[in-house]
C-alpha positions in Angstrom: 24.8 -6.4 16.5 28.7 -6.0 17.1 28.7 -3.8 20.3 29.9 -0.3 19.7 28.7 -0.4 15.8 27.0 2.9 14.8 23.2 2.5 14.1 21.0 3.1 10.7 19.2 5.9 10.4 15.7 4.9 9.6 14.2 4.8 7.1 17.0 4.8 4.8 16.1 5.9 1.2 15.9 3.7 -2.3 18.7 5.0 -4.6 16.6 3.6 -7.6 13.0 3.7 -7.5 12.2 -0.1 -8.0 15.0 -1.6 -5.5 15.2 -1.4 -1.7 17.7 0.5 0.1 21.1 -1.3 -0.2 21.4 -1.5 3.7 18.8 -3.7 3.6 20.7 -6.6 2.0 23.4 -5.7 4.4 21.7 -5.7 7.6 19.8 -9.1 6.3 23.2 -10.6 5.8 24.8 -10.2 9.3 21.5 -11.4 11.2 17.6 -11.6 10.9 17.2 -8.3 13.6 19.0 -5.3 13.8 18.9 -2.1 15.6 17.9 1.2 13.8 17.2 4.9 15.1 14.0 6.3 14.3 13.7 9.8 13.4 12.9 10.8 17.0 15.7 9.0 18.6 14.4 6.2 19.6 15.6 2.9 19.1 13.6 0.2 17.1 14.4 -3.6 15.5 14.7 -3.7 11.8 13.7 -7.6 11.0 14.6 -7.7 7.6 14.6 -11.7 6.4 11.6 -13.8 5.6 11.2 -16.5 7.9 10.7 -14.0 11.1 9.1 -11.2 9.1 6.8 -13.6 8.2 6.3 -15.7 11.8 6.1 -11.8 13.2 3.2 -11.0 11.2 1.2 -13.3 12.1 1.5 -13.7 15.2 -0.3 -10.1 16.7 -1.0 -10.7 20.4 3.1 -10.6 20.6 3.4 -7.8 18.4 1.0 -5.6 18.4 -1.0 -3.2 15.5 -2.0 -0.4 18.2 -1.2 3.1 17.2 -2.6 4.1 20.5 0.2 2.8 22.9 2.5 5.3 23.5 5.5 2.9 22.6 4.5 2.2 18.8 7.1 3.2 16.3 5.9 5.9 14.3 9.0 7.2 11.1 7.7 10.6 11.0 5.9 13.5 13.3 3.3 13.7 10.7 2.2 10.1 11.2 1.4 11.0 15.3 -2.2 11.5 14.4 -2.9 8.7 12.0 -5.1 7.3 14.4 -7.3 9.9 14.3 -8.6 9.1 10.8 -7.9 5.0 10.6 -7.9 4.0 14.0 -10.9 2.2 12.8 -9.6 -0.5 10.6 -5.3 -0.3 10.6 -4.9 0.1 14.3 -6.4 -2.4 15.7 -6.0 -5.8 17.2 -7.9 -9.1 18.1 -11.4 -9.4 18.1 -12.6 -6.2 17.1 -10.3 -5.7 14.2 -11.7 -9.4 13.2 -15.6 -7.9 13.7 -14.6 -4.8 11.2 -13.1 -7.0 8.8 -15.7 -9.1 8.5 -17.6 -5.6 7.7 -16.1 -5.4 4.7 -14.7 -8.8 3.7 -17.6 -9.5 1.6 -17.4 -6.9 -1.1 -13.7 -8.0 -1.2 -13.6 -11.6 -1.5 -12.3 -13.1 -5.3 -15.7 -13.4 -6.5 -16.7 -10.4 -5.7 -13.8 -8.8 -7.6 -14.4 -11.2 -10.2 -17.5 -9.4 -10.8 -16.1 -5.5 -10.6 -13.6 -7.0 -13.8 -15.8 -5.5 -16.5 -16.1 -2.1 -14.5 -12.7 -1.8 -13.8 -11.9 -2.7 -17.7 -14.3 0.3 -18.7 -12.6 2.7 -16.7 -9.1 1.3 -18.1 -10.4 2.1 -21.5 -11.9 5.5 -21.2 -9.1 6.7 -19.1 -6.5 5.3 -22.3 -8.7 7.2 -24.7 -8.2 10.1 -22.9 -4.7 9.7 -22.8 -4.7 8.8 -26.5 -6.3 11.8 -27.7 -4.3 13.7 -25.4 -1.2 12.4 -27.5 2.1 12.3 -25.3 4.1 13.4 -22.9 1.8 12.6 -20.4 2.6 12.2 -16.4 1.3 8.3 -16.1 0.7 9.1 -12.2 -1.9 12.1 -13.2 -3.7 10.3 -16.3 -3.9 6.7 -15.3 -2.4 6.0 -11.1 -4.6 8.3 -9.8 -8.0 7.9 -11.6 -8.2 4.5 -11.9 -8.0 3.5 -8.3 -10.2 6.5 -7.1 -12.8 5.4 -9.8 -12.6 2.0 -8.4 -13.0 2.5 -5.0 -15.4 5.4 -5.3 -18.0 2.9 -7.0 -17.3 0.5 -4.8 -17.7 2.6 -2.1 -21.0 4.3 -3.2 -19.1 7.7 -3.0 -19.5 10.1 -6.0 -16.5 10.9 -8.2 -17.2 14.2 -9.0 -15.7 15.8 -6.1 -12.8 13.6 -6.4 -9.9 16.2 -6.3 -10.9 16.9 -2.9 -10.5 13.4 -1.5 -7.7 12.8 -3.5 -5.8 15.8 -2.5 -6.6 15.1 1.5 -5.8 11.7 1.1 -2.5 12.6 -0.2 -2.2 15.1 2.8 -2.2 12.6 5.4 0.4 10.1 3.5 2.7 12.7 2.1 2.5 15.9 4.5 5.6 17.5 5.4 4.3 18.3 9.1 1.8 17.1 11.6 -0.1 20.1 11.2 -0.7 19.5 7.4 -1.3 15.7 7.8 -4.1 16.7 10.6 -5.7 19.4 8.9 -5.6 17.1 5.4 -7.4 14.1 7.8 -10.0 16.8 9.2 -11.4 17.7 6.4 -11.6 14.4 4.1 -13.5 12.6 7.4 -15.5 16.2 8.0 -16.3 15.4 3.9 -17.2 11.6 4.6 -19.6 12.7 7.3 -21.6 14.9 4.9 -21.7 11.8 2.8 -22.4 9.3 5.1 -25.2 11.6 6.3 -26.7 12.4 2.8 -26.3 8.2 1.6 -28.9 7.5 4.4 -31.5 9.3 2.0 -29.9 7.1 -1.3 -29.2 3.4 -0.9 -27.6 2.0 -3.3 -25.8 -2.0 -3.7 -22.6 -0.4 -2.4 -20.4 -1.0 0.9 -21.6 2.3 2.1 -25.1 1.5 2.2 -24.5 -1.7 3.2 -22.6 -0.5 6.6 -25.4 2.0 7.0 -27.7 -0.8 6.7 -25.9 -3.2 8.8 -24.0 -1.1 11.2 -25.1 2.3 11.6 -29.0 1.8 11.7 -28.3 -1.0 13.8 -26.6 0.7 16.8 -23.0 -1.3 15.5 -21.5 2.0 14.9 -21.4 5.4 14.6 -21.6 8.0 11.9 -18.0 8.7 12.7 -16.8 5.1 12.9 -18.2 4.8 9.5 -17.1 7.8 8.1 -13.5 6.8 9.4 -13.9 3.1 7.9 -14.0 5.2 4.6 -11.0 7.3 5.0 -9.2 3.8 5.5 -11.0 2.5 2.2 -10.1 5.7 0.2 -6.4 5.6 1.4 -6.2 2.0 1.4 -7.6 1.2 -2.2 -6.5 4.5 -3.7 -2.8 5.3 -2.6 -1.9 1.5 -2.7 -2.8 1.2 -6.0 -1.8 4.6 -7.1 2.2 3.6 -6.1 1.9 0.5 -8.2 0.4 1.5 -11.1 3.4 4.5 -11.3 6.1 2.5 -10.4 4.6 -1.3 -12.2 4.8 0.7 -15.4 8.2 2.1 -15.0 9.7 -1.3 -13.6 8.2 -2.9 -17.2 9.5 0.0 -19.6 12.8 -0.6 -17.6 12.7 -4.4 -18.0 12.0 -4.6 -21.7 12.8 -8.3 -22.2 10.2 -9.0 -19.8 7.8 -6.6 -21.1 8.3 -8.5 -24.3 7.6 -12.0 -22.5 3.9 -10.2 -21.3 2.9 -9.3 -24.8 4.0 -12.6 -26.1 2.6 -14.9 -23.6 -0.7 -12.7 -21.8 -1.3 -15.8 -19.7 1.9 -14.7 -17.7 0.2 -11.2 -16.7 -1.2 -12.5 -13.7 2.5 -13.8 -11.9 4.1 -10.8 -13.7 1.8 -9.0 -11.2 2.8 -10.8 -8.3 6.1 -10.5 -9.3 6.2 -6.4 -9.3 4.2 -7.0 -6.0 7.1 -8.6 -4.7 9.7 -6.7 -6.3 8.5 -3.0 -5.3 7.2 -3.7 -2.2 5.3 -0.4 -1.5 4.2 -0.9 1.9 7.4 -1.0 3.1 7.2 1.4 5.6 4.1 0.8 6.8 4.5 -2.8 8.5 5.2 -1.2 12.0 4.3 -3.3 15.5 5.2 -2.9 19.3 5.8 -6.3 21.1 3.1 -6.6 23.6 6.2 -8.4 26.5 9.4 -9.6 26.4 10.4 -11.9 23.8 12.9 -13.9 21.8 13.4 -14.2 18.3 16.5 -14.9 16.7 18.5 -15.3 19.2 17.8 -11.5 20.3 15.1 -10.5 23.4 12.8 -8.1 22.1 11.7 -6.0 25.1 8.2 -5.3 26.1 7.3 -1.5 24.0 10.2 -2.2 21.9 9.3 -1.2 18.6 9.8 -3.8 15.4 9.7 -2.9 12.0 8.7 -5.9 9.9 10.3 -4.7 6.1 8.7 -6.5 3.5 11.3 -5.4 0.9 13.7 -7.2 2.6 12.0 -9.6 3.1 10.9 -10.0 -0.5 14.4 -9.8 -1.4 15.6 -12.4 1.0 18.1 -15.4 -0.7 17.0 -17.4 2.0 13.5 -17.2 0.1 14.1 -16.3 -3.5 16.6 -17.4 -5.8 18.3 -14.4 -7.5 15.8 -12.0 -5.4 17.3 -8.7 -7.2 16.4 -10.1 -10.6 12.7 -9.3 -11.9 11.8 -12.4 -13.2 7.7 -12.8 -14.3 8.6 -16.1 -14.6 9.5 -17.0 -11.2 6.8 -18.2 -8.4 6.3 -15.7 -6.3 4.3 -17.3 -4.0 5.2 -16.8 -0.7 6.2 -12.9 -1.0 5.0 -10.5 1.7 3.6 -7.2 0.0 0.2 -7.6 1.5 1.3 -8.9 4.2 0.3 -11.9 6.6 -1.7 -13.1 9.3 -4.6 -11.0 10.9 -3.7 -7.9 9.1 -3.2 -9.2 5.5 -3.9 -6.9 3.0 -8.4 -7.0 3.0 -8.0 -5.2 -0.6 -5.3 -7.8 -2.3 -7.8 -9.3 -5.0 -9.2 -6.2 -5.7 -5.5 -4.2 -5.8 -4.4 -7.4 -8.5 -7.4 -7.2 -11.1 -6.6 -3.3 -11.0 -3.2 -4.4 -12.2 -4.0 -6.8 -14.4 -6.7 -5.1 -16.6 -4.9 -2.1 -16.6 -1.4 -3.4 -17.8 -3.1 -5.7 -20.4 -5.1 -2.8 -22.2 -2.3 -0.3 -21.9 0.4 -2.0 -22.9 -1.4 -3.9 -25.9 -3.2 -0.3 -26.6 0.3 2.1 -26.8 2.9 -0.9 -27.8 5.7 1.8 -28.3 4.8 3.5 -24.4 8.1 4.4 -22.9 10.1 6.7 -20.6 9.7 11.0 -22.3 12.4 11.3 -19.5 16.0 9.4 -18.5 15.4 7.3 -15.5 17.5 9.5 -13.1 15.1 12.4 -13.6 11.8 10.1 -12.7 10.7 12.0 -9.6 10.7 9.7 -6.5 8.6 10.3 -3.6 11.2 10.4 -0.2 10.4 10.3 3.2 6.9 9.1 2.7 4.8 6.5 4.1 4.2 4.5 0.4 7.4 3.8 -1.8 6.2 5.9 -5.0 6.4 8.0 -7.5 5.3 11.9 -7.5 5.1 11.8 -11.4 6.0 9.6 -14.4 6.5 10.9 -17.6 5.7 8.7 -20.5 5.4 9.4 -24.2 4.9 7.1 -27.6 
């Protein structure tokens, strides 16, 4: 950093809803690290191009996951108290965040997806009925991000749907709330809900990843009721806002990209990269890739001081010319291999197969179902979500 130069403000804001703030290419231009504010003055490094992003991640005993050191890099006073409701799964390190994962890993793994294909594809079809008979405008983030993610997961889960609204509306409290008080209220009551549930499942196993943790973990002495019902609140928020952001902004990145749209319907067998494309592309997670470096240490040519915090940004990452040719073009027909939306190293993404068949089944039916699907608004009056912790949409409007 040329001394004297004034620093970003972070984060900085997309001026379009599917590309990354333009300081990003900047920054990425002039050196691999750079120097940003965060919101309470403190000073944090940006890395922003792939090759250290991606050496960064996985390498965790240098930069660590812990929300509970007092030197991790948090963007905004509602996120202080995260670790109160995921501490359980996002906010750890080494060994024990390797024992939970290997908790869950199982009900995620490809074949295990592989089988939840014809579930997810019934729940892709009632919710398009709906829509259907509905008739347009509808707000795609209401009708089809929301429900199909929380019907996912809920299943999954072995949570019942029927008292969705609440879940989803405290879930959305603890991403989105516009204070600390809100975001830890919003947290109190969705884990004072998923006791209740975790208590009541004891009396009704079922073959779901609730009963199996009771089985395994809770009636074992492993964990606690607690523990558990905090693994959940990371599974709700995990495999329901996640998905939620893509499905609302996916769609609007394919309306906006007819030509490519066109190249899906022609040739299905491209769905699958198209996904991993729009993975790559939008980058959600953005803002959620933060670590604290665990001593002093050099990367880049710059020290990175013991409690510094780092901010790994995949969307500049993913957007990288060092990495991908033309990155600013959306390109289905481009290998994507190698992008960093879910991540890398220990704390990879545990829900990527499950986030991609979501995708995929969903974009299939509804694109071949309403061929004429496109914006009921312009694109300046799409609604973008700002200042929160998952790039998103707060509502799509979509007619036919």
């Amino acid at each position: 950093m040329t001394a004297g130069k004034e620093l970003h403000e972070y984060p900085m804001q997309r001026g379009c809803p599917y590309h990354p703030p333009t300081e990003y290419n900047e920054l990425s231009e002039e050196a691999p690290l750079s120097r940003v504010r965060l919101y309470d003055g403190r000073i944090a490094w940006l890395v922003t191009q792939h090759k250290e992003t991606r050496a960064m991640f996985a390498d965790a005993k240098l930069f660590s996951s812990d929300h509970d050191n007092p030197a991790f890099p948090i963007l905004a006073e509602r996120e202080k108290n995260f670790p109160e409701f995921t501490q359980e799964l996002f906010g750890l390190d080494g060994e024990l965040h390797q024992k939970r994962r290997r908790m869950l890993l199982p009900r995620f793994t490809l074949k295990q997806v592989e089988r939840l294909r014809p579930m997810i594809q019934a729940v892709a079809d009632e919710l398009i009925d709906d829509l259907l008979r509905h008739g347009g405008p509808v707000d795609m983030v209401t009708v089809l991000g929301r429900p199909l993610p929380s019907r996912v997961i809920c299943k999954m889960l072995g949570i019942s749907y029927e008292e969705h609204e609440l879940f989803e509306v405290h879930a959305q409290g603890i991403m989105q709330a516009a204070d600390l008080d809100q975001a830890v209220k919003a947290g109190r009551e969705l884990l004072d809900y998923l006791v209740q549930v975790v208590d009541a499942k004891q009396q009704d196993l079922a073959d779901d990843l609730l009963s199996t943790l009771i089985t395994t973990q809770l009636n074992t002495g492993g964990l606690t009721s607690i523990e558990v019902s905090k693994l959940m609140v990371a599974l709700l928020i995990g495999g329901q806002e996640t998905t939620t952001s893509m499905i609302g902004l996916g769609t609007l990145t394919l309306l906006e990209h007819p030509d490519q749209l066109a190249l899906i319907r022609e040739n299905p067998e491209l769905l699958p990269g198209a996904v991993e494309e729009l993975m790559r592309y939008l980058s959600i997670a953005d803002l959620t890739t933060l670590r604290v470096a665990t001593t002093d240490v050099e990367v880049a040519g710059q020290t990175i001081k013991k409690g510094d915090g780092v901010i790994l940004s995949t969307a500049a990452a993913n957007r990288d010319t060092r990495a991908f040719d033309q990155p600013d073009d959306f390109d289905i027909r481009r290998s994507s291999q190698g992008h960093l939306a879910f991540g890398h190293g220990p704390h990879r993404c545990l829900g990527e197969n499950l986030a991609r068949a979501e995708l995929e089944i969903l974009f299939s039916t509804l694109f071949k179902r309403i061929p004429t699907l496109r914006l009921a608004v312009p694109l300046d009056q799409v609604s973008m979500k700002v200042g929160m912790t998952l790039e998103g949409l707060h509502d799509l409007p979509v007619t036919w």
